[in-house]
C-alpha positions in Angstrom: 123.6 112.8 66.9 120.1 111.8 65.8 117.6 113.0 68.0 114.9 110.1 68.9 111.8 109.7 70.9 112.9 108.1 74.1 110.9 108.0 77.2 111.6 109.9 80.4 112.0 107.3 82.3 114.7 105.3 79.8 116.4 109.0 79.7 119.5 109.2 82.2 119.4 112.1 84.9 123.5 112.9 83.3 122.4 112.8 80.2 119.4 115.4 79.3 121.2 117.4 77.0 121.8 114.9 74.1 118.6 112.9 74.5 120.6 109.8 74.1 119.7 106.3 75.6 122.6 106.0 78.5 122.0 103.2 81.3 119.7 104.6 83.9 120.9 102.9 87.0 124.6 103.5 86.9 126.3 100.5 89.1 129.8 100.8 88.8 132.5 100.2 92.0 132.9 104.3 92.4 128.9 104.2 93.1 129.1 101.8 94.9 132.0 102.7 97.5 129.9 105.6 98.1 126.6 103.9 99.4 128.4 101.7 101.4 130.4 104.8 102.9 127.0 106.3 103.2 125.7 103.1 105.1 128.7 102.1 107.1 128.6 105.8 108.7 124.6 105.5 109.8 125.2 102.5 111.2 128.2 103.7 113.3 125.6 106.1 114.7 122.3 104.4 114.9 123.5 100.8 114.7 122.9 99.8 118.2 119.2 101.1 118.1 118.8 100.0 115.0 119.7 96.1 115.6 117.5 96.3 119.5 114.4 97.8 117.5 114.7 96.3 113.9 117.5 93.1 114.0 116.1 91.8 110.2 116.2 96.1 108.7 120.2 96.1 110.6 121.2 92.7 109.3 120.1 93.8 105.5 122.0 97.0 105.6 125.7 95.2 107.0 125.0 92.2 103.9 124.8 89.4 106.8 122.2 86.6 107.3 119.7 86.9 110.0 121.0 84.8 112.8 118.4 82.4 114.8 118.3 84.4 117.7 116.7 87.3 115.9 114.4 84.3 113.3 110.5 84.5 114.5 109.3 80.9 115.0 106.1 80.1 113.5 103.9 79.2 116.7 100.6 77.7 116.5 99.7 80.5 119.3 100.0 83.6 116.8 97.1 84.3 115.1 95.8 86.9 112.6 94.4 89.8 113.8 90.4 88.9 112.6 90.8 85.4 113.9 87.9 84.0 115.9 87.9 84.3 119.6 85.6 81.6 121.0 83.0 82.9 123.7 84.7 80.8 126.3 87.4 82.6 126.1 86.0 85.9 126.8 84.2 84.4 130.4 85.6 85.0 133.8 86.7 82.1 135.6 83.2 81.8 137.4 81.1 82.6 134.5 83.3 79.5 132.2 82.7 76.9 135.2 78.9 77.7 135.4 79.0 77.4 131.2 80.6 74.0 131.9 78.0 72.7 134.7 75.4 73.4 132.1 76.6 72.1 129.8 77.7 68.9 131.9 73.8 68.6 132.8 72.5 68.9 129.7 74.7 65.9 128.4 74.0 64.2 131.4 70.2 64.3 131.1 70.4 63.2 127.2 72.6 60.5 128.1 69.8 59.4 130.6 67.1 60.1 127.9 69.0 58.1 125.9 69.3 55.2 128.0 65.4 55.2 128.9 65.0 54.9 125.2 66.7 51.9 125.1 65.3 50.6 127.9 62.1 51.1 126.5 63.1 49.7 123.2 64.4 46.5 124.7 61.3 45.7 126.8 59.5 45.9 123.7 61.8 43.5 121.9 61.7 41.0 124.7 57.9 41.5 124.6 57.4 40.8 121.3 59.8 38.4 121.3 57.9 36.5 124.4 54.6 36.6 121.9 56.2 35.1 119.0 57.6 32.4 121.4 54.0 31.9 122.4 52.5 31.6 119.0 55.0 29.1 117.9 54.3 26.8 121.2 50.7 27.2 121.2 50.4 26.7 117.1 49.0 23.4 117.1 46.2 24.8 118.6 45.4 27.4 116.4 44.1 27.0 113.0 41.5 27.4 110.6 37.9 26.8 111.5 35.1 25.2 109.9 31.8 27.0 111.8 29.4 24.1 110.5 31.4 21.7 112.2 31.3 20.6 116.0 35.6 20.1 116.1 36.2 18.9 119.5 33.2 20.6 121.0 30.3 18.4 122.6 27.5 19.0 124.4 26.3 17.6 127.6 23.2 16.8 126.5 24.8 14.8 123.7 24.4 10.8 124.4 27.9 10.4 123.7 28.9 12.4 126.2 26.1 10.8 128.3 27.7 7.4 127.9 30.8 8.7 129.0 29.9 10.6 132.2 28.7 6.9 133.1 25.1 8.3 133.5 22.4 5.3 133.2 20.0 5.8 130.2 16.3 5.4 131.1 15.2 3.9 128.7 11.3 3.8 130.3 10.5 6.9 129.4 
């Protein structure tokens, strides 16, 4: 036989002397008896502990399907080990309801801040609302003035406005 350069690990433990290529992993039924032999008498001794401590490791070694019993449910309660643990959580029962007081009065005096705001806004609306009301009413009267011009303006000295009042003009004088 022609000696070639196989790898240890390709070389078969039966086989070292010829340095032939031989399947590594012999799996035939003889081999295979034996395991299960092997198997079947551990579990007749340490079955029972086995299946209480380990159900999925006892189930794999008889060739059977995990039943539901022994299935973990995916709960939204299990978390990893580095998850988050709010600051809440870590209060006593006196300490969270004083944390939840303050916290009440704090929204409770925004909310009121709030509303002031918008009471305050709103009177301002209405106010300026009120003047624009006022200039629209009162628009006629106001206008562009000429300052050379009298307008409606007269004085009482004025014999117009002498003729008017009904006072007598002396004409003697």
């Amino acid at each position: 036989m022609v000696k070639r350069n196989i790898p240890d690990w390709q070389i078969s433990a039966f086989d070292k002397t010829d340095n032939s290529c031989v399947k590594t992993k012999p799996n035939n039924k003889h081999y295979n008896k034996q395991i299960q032999e092997v198997v079947d008498d551990y579990i007749s001794v340490n079955g029972e502990t086995i299946k209480n401590e380990d159900p999925e490791t006892y189930f794999s070694m008889i060739n059977k399907k995990l039943p539901k019993k022994y299935q973990k449910k995916n709960s939204v309660l299990r978390q990893p080990v580095n998850a988050y643990i709010p600051p809440q959580s870590k209060l006593t029962y006196v300490e969270l309801e004083a944390s939840l007081e303050k916290e009440a009065e704090e929204i409770r005096i925004k909310e009121k801040k709030l509303e002031e705001e918008k009471k305050a806004k709103k009177v301002e609306e209405l106010r300026i609302e009120r003047n624009r009301a006022a200039a629209l009413r009162e628009s006629k009267y106001i206008g562009w003035t000429d300052a050379h011009k009298q307008g409606r303006w007269r004085s009482i000295h004025s014999e117009e406005y002498q003729q008017k009042v009904g006072k007598k003009n002396r004409g003697y004088y």
